[in-house]
C-alpha positions in Angstrom: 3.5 -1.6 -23.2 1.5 -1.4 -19.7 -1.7 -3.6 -19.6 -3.7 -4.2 -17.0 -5.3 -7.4 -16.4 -6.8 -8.3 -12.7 -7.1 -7.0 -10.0 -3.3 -5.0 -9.1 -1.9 -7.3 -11.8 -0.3 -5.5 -14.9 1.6 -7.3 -18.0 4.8 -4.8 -19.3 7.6 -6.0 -21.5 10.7 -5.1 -22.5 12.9 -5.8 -25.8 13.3 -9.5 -24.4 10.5 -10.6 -22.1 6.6 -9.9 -20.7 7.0 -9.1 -17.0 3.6 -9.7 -14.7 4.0 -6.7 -12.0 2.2 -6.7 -9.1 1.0 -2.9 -8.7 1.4 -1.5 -5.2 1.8 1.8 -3.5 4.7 3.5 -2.9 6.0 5.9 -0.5 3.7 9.2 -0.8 1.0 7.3 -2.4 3.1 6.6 -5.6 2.2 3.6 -7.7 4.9 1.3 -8.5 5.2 -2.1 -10.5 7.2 -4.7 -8.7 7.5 -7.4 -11.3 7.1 -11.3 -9.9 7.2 -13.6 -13.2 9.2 -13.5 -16.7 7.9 -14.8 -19.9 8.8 -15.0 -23.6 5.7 -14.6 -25.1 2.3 -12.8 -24.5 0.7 -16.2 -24.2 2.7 -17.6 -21.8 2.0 -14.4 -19.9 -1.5 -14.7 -19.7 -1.1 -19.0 -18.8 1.4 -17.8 -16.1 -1.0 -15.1 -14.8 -4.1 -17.9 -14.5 -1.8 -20.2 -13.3 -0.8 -18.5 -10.4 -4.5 -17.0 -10.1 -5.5 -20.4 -9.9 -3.2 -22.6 -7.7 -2.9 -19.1 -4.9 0.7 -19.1 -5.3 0.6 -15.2 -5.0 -1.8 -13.5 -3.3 -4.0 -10.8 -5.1 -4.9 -8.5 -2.5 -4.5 -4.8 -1.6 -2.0 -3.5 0.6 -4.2 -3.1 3.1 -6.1 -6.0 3.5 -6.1 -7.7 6.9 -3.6 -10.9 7.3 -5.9 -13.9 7.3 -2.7 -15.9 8.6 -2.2 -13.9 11.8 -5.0 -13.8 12.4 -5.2 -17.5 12.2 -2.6 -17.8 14.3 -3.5 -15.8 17.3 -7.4 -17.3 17.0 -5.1 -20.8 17.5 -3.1 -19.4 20.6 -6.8 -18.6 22.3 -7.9 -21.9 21.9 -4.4 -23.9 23.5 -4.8 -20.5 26.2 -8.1 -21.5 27.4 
């Protein structure tokens, strides 16, 4: 079972569990699923998946989005420069 369900998050499972996977790419452009949480059922899944989505414990963003907390950080060092 591979279902997608927001943003570069997709639910799979295996004979014991429901894995969320964080869908990212690869070497050469490949897609790959790098799983991040473990459940026993489908509806603990989904709680996990709006838990997380909720409280920003895992960031949903593409690859190659910009790092907001760099750039915090050198935006800081300015300010104490000047």
């Amino acid at each position: 079972m591979r279902v997608p369900i927001v943003d570069n998050i997709v639910l799979t499972s295996d004979p014991h569990n429901f894995v969320l996977n964080r869908e990212e790419a690869g070497k050469n452009g490949i897609k790959r699923l790098r799983p991040f949480a473990f459940y026993p059922t489908v509806c603990g899944a989904i709680e996990g998946c709006l838990k997380i989505k909720m409280r920003g414990k895992y960031r949903f963003v593409p690859e190659n989005a910009p790092d907001r907390t760099q750039q915090a950080r050198t935006a800081s060092q300015r300010v104490v420069r000047v």
